[in-house]
DONUNU-829783 format. One record per residue (C-alpha): residue number from 0; x, y, z. Coordinates in Angstrom, 1 decimal, padded with zeros to 4 digits. Each point is the difference from the previous one (the first is absolute). Last residue first. Layout:
<atom i="NUM" u="X" v="Y" w="Z"/>
...
# end
This chain:
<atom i="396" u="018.4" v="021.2" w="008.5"/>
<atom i="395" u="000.0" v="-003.7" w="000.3"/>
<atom i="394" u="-003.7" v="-000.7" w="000.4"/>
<atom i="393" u="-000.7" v="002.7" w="-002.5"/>
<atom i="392" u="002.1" v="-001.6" w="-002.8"/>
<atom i="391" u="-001.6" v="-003.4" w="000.6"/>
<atom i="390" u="-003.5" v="001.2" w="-000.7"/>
<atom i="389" u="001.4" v="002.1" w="-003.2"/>
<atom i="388" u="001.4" v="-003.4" w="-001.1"/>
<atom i="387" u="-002.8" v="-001.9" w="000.9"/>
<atom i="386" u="-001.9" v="002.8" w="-002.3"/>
<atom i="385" u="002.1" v="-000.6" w="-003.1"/>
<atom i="384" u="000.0" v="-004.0" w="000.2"/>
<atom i="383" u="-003.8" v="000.2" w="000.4"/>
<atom i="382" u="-000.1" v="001.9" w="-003.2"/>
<atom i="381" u="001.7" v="-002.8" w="-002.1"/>
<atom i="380" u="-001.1" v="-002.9" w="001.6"/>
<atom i="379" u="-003.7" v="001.3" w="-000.9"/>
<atom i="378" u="001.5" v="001.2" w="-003.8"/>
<atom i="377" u="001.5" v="-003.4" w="000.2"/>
<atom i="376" u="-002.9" v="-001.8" w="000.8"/>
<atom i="375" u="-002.3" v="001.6" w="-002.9"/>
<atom i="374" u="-002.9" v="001.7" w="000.3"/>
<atom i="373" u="-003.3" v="-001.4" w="001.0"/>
<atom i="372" u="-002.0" v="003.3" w="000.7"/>
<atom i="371" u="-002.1" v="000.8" w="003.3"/>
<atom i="370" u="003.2" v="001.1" w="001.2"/>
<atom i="369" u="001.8" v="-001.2" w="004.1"/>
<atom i="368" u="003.3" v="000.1" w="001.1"/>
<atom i="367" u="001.2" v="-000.4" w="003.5"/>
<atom i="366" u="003.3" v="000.6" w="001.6"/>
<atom i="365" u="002.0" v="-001.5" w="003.0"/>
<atom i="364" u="003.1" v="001.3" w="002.1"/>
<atom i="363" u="000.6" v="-001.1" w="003.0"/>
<atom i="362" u="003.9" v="-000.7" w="-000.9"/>
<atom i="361" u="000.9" v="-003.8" w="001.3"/>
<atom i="360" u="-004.0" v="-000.3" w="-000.8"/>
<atom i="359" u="000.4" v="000.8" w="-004.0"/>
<atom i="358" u="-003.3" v="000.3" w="-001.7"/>
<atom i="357" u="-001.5" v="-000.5" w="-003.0"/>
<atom i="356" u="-003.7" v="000.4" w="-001.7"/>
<atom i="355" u="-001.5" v="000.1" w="-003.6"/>
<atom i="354" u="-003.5" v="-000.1" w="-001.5"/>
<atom i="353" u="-001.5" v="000.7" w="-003.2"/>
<atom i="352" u="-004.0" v="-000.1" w="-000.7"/>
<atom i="351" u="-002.4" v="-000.1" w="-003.3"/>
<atom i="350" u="000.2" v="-003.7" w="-000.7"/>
<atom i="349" u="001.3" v="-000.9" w="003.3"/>
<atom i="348" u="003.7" v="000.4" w="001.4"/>
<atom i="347" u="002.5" v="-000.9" w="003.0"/>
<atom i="346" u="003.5" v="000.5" w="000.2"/>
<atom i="345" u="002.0" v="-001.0" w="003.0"/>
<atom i="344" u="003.2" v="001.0" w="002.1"/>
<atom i="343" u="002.5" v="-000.9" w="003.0"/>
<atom i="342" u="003.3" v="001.6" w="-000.1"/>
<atom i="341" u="002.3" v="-002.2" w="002.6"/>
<atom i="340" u="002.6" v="000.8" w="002.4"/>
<atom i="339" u="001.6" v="-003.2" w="001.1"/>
<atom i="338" u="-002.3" v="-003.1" w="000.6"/>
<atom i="337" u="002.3" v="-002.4" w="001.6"/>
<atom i="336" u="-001.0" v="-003.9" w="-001.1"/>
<atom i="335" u="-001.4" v="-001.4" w="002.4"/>
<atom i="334" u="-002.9" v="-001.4" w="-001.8"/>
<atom i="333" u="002.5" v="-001.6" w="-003.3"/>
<atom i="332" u="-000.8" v="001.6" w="-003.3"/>
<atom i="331" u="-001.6" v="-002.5" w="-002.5"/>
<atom i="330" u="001.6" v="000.9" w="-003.7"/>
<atom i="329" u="-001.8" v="000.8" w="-002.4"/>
<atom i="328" u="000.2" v="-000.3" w="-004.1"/>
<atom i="327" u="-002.9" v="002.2" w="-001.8"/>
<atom i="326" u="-003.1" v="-000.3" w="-001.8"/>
<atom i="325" u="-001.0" v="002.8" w="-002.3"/>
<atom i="324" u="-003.1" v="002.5" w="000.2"/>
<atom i="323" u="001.2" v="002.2" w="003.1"/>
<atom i="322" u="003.6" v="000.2" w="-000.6"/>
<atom i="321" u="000.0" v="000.2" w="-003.7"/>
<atom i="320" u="-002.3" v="002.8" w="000.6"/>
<atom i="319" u="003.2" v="002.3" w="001.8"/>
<atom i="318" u="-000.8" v="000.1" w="003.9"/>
<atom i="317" u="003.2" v="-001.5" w="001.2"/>
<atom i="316" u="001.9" v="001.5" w="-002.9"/>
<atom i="315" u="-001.1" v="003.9" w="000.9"/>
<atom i="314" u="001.0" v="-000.8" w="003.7"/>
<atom i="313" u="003.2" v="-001.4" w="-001.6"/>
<atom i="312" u="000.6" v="003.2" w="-001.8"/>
<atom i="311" u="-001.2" v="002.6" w="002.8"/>
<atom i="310" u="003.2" v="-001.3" w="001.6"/>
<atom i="309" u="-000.2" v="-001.6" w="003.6"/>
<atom i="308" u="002.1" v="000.0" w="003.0"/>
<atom i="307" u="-001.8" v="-002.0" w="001.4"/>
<atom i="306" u="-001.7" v="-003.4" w="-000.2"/>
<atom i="305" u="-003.3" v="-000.2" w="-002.3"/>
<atom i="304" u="-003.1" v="-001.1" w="001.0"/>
<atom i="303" u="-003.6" v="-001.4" w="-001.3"/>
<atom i="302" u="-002.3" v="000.4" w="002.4"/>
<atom i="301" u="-003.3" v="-002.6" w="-000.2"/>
<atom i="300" u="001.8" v="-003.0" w="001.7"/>
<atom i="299" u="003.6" v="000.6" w="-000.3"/>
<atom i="298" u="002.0" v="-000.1" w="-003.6"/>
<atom i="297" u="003.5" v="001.3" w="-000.1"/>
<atom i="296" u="000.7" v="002.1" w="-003.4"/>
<atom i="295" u="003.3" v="000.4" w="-000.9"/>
<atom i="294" u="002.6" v="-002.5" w="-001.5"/>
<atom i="293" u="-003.2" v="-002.5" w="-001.3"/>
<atom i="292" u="-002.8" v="-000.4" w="002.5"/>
<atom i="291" u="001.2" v="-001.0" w="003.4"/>
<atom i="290" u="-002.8" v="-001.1" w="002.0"/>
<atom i="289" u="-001.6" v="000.2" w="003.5"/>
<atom i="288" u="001.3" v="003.2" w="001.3"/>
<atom i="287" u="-002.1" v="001.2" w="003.6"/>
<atom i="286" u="-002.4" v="002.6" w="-000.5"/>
<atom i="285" u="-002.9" v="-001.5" w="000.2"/>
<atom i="284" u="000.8" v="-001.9" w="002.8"/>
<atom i="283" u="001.3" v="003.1" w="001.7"/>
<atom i="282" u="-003.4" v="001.4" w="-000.7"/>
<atom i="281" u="-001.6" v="-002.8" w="001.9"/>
<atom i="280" u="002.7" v="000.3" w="003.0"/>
<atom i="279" u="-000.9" v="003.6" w="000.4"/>
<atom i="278" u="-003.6" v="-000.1" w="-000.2"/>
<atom i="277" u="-000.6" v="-002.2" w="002.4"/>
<atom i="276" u="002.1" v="001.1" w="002.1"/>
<atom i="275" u="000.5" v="003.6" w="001.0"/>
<atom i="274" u="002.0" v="001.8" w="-002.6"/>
<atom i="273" u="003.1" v="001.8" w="000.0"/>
<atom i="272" u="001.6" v="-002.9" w="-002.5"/>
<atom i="271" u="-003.0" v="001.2" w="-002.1"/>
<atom i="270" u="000.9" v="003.8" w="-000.6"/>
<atom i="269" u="000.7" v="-000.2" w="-003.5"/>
<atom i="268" u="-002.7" v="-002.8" w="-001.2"/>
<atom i="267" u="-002.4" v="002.1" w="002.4"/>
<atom i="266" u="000.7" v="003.2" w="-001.9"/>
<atom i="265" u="-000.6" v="-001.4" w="-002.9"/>
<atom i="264" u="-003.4" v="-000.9" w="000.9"/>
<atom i="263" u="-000.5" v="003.0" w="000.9"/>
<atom i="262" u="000.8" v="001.4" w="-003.3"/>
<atom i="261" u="-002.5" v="-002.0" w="-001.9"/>
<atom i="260" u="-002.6" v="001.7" w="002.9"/>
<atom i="259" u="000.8" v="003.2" w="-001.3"/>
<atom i="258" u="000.7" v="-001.0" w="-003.7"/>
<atom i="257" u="-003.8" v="-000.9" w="000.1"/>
<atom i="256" u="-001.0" v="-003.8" w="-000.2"/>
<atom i="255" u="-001.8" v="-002.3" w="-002.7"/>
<atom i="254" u="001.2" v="-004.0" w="000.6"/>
<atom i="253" u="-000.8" v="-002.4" w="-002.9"/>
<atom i="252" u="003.1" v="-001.1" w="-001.1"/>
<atom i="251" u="001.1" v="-003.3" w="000.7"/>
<atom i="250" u="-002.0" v="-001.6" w="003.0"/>
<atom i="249" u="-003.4" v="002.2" w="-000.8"/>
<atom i="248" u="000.4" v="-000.9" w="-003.4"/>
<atom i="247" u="-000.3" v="-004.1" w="000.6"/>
<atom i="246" u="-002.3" v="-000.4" w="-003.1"/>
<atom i="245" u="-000.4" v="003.6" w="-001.7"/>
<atom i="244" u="-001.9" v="003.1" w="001.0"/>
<atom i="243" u="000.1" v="003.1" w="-002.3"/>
<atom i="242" u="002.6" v="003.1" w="000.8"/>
<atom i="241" u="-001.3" v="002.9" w="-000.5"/>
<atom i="240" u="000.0" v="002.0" w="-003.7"/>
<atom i="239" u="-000.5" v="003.6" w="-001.5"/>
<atom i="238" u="000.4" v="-000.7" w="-003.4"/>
<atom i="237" u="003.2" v="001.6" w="-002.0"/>
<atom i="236" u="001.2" v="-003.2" w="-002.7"/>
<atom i="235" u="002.6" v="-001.5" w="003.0"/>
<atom i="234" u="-002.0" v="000.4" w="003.1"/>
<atom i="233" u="-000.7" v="002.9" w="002.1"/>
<atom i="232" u="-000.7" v="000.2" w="003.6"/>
<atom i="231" u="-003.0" v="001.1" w="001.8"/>
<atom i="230" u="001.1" v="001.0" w="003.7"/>
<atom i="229" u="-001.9" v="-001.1" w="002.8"/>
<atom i="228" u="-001.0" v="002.7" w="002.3"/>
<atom i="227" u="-003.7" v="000.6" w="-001.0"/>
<atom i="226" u="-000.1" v="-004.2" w="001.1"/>
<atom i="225" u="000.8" v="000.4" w="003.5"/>
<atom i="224" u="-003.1" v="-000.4" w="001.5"/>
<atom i="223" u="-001.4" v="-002.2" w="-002.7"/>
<atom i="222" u="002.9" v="-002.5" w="001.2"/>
<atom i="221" u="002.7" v="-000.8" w="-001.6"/>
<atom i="220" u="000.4" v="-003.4" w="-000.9"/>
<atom i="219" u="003.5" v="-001.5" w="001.4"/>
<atom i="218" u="000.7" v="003.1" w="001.9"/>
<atom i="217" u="003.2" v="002.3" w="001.5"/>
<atom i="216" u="-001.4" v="003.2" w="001.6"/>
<atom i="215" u="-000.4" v="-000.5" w="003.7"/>
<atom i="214" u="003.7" v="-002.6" w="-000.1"/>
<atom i="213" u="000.1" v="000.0" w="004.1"/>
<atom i="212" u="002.4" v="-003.4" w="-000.5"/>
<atom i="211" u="-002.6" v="-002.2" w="001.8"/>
<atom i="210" u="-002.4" v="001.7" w="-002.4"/>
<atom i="209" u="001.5" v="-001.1" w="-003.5"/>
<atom i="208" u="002.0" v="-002.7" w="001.2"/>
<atom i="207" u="-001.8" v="-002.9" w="002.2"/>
<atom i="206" u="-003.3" v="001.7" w="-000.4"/>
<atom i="205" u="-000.2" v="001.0" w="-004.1"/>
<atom i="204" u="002.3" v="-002.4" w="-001.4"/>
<atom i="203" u="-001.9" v="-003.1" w="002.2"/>
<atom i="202" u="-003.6" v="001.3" w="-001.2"/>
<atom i="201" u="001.4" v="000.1" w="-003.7"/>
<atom i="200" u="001.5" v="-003.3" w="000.5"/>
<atom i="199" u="-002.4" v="-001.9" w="001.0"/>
<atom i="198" u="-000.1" v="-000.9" w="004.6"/>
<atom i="197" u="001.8" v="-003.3" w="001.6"/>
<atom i="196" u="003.5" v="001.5" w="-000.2"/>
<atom i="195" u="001.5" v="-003.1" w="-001.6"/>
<atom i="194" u="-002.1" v="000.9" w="-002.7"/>
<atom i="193" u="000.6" v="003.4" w="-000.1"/>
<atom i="192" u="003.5" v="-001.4" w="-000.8"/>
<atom i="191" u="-001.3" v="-002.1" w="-002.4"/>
<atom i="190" u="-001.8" v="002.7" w="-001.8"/>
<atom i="189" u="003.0" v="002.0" w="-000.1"/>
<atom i="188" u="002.9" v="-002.5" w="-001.5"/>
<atom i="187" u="-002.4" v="-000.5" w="-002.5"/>
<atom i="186" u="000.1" v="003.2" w="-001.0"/>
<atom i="185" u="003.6" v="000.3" w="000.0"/>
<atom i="184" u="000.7" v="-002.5" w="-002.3"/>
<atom i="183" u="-003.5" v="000.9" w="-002.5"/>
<atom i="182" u="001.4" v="003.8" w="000.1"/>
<atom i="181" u="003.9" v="-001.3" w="-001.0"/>
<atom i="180" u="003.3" v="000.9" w="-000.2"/>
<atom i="179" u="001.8" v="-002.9" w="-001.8"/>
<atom i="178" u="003.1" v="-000.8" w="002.6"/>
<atom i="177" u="001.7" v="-003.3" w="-000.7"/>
<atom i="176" u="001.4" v="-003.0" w="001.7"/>
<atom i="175" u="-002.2" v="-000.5" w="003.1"/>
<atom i="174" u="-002.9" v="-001.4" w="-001.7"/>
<atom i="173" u="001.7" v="-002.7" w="-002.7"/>
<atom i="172" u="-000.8" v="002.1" w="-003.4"/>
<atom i="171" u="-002.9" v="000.0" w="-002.5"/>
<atom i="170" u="-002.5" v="-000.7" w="002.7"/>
<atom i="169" u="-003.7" v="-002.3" w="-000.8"/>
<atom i="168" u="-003.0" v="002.1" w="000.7"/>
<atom i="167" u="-003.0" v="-002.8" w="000.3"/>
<atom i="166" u="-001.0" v="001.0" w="003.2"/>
<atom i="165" u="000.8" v="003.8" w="-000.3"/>
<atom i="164" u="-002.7" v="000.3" w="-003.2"/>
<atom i="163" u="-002.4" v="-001.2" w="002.5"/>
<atom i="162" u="001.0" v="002.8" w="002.8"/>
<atom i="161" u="-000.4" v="002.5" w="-002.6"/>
<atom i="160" u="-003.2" v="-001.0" w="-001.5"/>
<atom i="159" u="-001.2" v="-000.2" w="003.4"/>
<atom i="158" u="001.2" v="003.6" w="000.7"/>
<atom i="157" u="-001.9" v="001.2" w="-003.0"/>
<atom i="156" u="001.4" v="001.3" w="-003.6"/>
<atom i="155" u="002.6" v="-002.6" w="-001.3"/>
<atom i="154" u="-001.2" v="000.3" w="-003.7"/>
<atom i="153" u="003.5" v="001.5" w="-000.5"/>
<atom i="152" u="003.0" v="-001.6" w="001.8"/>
<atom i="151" u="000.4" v="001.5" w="003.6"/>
<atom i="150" u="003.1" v="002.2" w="-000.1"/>
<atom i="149" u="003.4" v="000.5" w="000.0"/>
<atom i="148" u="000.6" v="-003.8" w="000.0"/>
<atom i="147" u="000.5" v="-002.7" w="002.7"/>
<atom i="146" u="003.6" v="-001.0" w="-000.9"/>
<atom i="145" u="001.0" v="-002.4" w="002.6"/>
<atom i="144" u="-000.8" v="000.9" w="003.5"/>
<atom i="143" u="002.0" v="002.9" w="000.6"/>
<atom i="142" u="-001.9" v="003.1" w="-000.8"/>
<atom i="141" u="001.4" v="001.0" w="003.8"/>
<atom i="140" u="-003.5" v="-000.7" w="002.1"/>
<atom i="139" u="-000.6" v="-003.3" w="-002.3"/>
<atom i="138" u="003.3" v="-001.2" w="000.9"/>
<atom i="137" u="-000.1" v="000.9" w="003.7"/>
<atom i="136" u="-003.6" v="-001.5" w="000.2"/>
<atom i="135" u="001.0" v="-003.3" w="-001.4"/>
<atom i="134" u="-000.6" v="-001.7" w="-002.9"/>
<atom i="133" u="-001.4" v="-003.3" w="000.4"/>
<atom i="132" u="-003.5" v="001.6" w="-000.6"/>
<atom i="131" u="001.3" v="000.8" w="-003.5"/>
<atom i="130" u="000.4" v="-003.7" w="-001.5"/>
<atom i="129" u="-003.6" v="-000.9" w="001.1"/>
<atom i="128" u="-001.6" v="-002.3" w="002.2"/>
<atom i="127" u="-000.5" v="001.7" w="002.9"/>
<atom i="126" u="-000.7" v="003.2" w="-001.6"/>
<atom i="125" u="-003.7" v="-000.3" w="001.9"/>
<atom i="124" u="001.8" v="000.1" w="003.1"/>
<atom i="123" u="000.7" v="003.5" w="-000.1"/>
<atom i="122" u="001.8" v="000.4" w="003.4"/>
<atom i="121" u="002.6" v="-002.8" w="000.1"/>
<atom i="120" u="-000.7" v="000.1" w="-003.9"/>
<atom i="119" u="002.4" v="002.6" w="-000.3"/>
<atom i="118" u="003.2" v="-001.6" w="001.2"/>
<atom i="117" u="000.9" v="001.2" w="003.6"/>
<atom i="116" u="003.9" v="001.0" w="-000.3"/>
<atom i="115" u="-001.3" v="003.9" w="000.7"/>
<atom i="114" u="-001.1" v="-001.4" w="003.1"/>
<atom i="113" u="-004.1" v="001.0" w="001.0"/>
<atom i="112" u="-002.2" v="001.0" w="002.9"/>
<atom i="111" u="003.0" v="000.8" w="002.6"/>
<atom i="110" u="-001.0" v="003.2" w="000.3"/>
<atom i="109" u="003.3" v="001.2" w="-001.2"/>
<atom i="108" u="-000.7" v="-001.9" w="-003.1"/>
<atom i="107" u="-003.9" v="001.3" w="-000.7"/>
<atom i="106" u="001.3" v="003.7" w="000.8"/>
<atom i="105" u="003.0" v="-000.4" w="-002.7"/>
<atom i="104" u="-002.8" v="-001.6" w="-002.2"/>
<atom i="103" u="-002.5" v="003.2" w="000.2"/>
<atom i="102" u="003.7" v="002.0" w="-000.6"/>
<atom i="101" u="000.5" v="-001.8" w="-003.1"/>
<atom i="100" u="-003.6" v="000.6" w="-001.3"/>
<atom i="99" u="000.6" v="004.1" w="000.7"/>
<atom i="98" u="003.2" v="-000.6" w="-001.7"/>
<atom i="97" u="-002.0" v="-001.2" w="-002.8"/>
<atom i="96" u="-002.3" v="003.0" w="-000.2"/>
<atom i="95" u="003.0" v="002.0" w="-001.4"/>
<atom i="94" u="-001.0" v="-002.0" w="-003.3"/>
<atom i="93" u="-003.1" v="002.5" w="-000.6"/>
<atom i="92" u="000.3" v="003.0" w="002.1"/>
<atom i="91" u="-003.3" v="001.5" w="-001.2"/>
<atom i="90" u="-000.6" v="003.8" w="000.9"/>
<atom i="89" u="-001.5" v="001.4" w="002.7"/>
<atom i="88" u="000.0" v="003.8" w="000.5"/>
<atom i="87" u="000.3" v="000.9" w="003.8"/>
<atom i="86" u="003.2" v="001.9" w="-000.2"/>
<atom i="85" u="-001.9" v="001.9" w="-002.9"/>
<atom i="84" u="-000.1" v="-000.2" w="-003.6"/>
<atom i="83" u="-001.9" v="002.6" w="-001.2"/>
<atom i="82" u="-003.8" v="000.0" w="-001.8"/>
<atom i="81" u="000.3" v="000.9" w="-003.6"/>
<atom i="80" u="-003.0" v="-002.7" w="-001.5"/>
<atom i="79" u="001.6" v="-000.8" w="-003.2"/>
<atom i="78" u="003.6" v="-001.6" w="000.3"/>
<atom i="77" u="-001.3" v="-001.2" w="003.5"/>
<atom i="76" u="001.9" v="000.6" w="003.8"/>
<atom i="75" u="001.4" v="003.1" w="-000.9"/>
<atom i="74" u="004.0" v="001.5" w="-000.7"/>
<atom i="73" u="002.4" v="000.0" w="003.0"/>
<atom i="72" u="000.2" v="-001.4" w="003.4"/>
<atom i="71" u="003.4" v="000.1" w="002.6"/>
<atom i="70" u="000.0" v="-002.0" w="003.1"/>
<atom i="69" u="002.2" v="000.6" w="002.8"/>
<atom i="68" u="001.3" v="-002.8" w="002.8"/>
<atom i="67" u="002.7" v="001.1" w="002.8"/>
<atom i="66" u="001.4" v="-003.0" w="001.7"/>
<atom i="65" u="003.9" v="000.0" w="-001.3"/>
<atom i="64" u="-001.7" v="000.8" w="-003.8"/>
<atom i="63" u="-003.7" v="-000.8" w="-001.4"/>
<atom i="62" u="-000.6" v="000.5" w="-003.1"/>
<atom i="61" u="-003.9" v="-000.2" w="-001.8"/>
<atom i="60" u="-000.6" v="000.8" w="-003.8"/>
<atom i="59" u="-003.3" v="000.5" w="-001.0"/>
<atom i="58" u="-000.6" v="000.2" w="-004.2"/>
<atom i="57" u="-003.2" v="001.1" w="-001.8"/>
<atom i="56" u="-000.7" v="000.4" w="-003.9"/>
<atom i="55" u="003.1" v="-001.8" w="-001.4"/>
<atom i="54" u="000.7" v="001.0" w="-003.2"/>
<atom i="53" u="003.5" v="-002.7" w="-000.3"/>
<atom i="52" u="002.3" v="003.2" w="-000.5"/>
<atom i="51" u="-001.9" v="002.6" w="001.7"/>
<atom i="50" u="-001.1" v="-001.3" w="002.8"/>
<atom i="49" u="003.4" v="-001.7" w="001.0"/>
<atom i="48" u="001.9" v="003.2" w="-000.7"/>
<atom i="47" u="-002.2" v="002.0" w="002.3"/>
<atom i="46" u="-000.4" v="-002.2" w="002.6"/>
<atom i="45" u="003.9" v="-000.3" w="000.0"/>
<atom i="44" u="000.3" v="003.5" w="000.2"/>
<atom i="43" u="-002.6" v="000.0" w="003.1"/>
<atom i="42" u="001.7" v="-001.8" w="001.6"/>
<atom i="41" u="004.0" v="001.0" w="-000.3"/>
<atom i="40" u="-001.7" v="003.0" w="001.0"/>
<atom i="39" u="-002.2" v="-001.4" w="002.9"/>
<atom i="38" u="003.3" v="-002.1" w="001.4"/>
<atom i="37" u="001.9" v="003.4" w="000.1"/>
<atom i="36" u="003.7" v="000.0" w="-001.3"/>
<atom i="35" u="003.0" v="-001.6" w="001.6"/>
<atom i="34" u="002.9" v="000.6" w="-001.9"/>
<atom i="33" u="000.5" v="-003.1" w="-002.4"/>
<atom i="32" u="001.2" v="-003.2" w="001.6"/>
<atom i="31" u="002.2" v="-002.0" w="-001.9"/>
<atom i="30" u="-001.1" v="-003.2" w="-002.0"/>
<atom i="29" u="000.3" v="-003.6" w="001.3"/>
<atom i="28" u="-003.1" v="000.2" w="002.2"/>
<atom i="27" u="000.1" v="-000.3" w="003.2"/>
<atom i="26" u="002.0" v="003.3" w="-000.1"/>
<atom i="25" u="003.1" v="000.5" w="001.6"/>
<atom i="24" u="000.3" v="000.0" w="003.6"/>
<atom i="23" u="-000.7" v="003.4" w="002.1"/>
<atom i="22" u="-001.7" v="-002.6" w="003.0"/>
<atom i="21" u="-003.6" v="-001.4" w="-000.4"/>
<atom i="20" u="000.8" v="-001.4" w="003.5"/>
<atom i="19" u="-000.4" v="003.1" w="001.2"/>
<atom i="18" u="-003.7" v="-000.8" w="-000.3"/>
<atom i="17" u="-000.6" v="-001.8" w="002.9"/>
<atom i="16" u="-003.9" v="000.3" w="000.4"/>
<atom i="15" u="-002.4" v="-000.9" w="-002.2"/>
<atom i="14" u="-003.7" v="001.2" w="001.1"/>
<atom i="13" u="-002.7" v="-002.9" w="-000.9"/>
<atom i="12" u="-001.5" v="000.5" w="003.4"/>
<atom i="11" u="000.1" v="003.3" w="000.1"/>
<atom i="10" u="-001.6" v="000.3" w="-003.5"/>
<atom i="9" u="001.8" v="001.3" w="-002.9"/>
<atom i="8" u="000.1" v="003.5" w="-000.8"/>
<atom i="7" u="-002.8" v="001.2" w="-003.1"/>
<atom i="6" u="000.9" v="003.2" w="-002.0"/>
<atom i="5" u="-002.5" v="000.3" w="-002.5"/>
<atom i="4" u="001.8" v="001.3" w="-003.1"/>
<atom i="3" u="-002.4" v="001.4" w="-002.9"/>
<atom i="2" u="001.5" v="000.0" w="-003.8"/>
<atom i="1" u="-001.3" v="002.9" w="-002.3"/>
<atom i="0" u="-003.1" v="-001.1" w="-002.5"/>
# end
């Protein structure tokens, strides 16, 4: 099925402005710019190779350059049912929800509901007397609070089971000292900031982020409504496959969006220091570098970041699997610390979904990728690499 291009311009409001400033530098990447070529081409060929070589039925891919957004949809929503992927298709995002999560606690701080220094039992009381409700909310928003591991253990199936298993959780590592990328970490770091915002968590997500933001096609259940839309993806052995629910999924990967709306939000991440406040202080608190992580990925709460100029090498490293499974040094980054131009990206996936986005403000340019297939990270790195490039090459032309 051929490649469709919806051509979608930014909102007034969100409208960048100032663009000289992109200048005839070289590259933010360390590699020289090819001749410009058109964003749907260098598009649709990377549709094209990523479909073919990890069989993925359906793939969106959203990029939005100085302003300008365009979305470009190829292959169907289900291996077996034919229907196209559309603007409109939503597909899970899976990890990508915890910037969503972040943002819900950037809201709470500029609110004044919450400190990041609060320890977690300040608004779970019930961890009063446990090891991990002296962890703080900055450590459990940046996998920093010990260890927690990748995942709940198995037999963990409810959120009580969760939140027991938490109380008797003893760390590996002092929390502060090490990185070990986390759903339990992060989780936890969302139900007490909902919380501290007095309402759940799926209530909070879907008010204080989801329509404060203008997000119409962005869901944590989606609704019957909506439902011929949603993609079927396809797991390891070839079944058609959603994501099932989990203790604390809704905190760590359990948004569903289209690459319209995903893109949006990427917008507002570019455009935020244009915004009005609230917004823009709670997506500067997002955005703001909390930890070093070895020589090249900073840590903030939900983005992880890399400074500029930046090889497709050490964005390769800072998504590689030993990254992701293995605990790693860290180094606190002081708050007024400059933040110079900065790459900010995330991988997300489900069973049956695959999920990557980065953008570079200091260059409004942003792209979106979204398959109903888990591929691999480096294939998503990979192909977002190749379109940023194009992106960046039309800005400067």
């Amino acid at each position: 099925m051929p490649t469709k291009s919806y051509a979608a311009p930014m909102s007034r409001r969100l409208a960048l402005t100032g663009l000289a400033s992109f200048g005839a530098a070289a590259s933010w990447f360390s590699v020289a710019q090819a001749r410009p070529r058109s964003l749907e081409d260098v598009a649709a060929e990377v549709a094209r190779a990523l479909m073919r070589e990890h069989d993925i039925p359906g793939l969106a891919i959203g990029l939005t350059v100085g302003g300008h957004a365009s979305v470009f949809v190829h292959g169907v929503r289900a291996r077996d049912a034919g229907a196209p992927v559309t603007p409109r298709t939503i597909f899970e995002i899976g990890s990508v929800s915890k910037v969503y999560t972040a943002l819900l606690g950037g809201f709470a701080r500029v609110s004044g509901r919450l400190d990041w220094s609060d320890p977690v039992s300040r608004h779970l009381p019930e961890l009063a007397s446990s090891t991990i409700g002296r962890s703080t909310l900055l450590q459990l928003g940046t996998y920093a609070a010990g260890g927690l591991p990748l995942q709940f253990p198995d037999g963990i199936q409810t959120d009580e089971d969760a939140m027991g298993w938490l109380r008797t959780w003893v760390p590996e590592e002092t929390p502060g000292e090490i990185r070990r990328y986390s759903n339990p970490s992060i989780a936890l770091f969302g139900r007490a900031v909902a919380a501290a915002v007095g309402i759940p968590f799926r209530e909070a997500i879907e008010s204080e982020v989801i329509a404060r933001l203008g997000l119409e096609r962005t869901f944590t259940e989606v609704p019957s409504g909506a439902l011929e839309d949603y993609a079927w993806g396809v797991s390891r052995d070839g079944r058609a496959v959603r994501v099932s629910p989990g203790p604390f999924d809704t905190e760590a990967y359990g948004i569903k969006a289209s690459v319209a709306d995903l893109l949006r939000f990427v917008e507002i991440n570019i455009a935020s220091a244009a915004l009005q406040d609230p917004i823009r202080r709670a997506v500067a608190e997002t955005q703001r570098p909390r930890f070093q992580v070895a020589d090249h990925l900073i840590q903030g709460l939900g983005w992880e970041q890399y400074a500029l100029p930046l090889a497709k090498e050490t964005l390769l490293a800072g998504n590689a699997p030993e990254v992701i499974f293995d605990p790693q040094p860290v180094r606190l980054i002081e708050q007024d610390a400059p933040l110079g131009p900065t790459l900010f990206n995330k991988t997300g996936s489900t069973g049956g979904f695959g999920a990557y986005v980065a953008f570079v403000p200091s260059r409004a340019v942003g792209v979106v990728i979204l398959a109903n297939r888990n591929y691999p990270i480096s294939a998503r790195v990979d192909a977002a690499h190749r379109l940023l490039l194009a992106a960046d090459a039309a800005v400067l032309s």
